[in-house]
N, C-alpha and C positions, 0 to 999 in steps of 0.2 A: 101273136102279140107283138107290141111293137118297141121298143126301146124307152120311148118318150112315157109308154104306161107304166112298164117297170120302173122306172126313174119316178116316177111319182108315188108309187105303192113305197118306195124306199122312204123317199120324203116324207110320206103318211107313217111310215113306221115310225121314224126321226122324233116326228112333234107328237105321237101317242106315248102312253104308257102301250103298245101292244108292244111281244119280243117277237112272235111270227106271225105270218100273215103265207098261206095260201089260193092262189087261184085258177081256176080250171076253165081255160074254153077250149071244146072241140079235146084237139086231140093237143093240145098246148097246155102246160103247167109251170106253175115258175112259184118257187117257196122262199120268201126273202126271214133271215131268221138272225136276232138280234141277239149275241150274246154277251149278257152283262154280269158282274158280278153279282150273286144274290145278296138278298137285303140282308140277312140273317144265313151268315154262310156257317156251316155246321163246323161244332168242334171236333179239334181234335182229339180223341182215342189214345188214351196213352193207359198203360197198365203198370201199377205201379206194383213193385218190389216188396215184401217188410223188409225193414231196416235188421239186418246183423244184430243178434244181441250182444249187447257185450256184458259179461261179467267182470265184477272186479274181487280182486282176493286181497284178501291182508295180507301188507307189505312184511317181512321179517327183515330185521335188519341182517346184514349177513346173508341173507339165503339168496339164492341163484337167481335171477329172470326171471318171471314166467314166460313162455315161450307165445310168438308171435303170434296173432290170430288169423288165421286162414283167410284168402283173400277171393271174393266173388269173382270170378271170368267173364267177361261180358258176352250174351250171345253168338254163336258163330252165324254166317249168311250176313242178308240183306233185314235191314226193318223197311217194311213196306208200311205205309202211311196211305190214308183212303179219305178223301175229302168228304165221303159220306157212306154212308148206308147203305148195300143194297144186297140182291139177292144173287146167287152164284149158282152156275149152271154148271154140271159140270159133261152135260152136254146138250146138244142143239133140241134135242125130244128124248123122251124116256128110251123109246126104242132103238136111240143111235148112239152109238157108239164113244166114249169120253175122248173128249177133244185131246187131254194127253194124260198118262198115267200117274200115280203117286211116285217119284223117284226118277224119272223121264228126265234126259238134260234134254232145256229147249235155249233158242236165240231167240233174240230181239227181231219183231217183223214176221 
């Protein structure tokens, strides 16, 4: 394939609504792929808490404080945020082996 036809298949991508475009000659391929914002990008996932109850007691005049209300910790780790939905492998096929364990320290990459 030659330069000048990729450059065109680009431009055809340009001025469609298409986001890819594949084509195959011989033993030649070339996949041009548009990535846009979706139209309807999924929301965000958030879990939310109940709220703390609080009670309140009657006041005595004279009488001591009540004592301060126990304060929530915020979770330890990372919050991981997921633009969408989807399914989790926790390996490559049933018969292979899990990519890494529960409790495993892994790096980035």
């Amino acid at each position: 394939m030659d330069i000048q036809f990729i450059r065109r298949l680009a431009e055809l991508l340009e001025k469609s609504a298409i986001d890819e475009i594949e084509v195959v000659e011989g033993d030649s391929k070339v996949r041009i792929t548009r990535h846009t914002a979706p139209a309807h990008p999924a929301p965000a996932i958030t879990y939310a808490q109940p709220a703390p109850v609080m009670t309140t007691t009657p006041t005595i005049v004279g009488a001591a404080p009540p004592a301060a209300a126990a304060v929530e910790t915020p979770p330890q780790g990372y919050m991981i945020k997921s633009p969408m939905v989807g399914t989790f492998y926790r390996a490559s096929s049933p018969e292979s082996a899990p990519f890494v364990e529960e409790g495993s320290m892994v790096k980035a990459g």
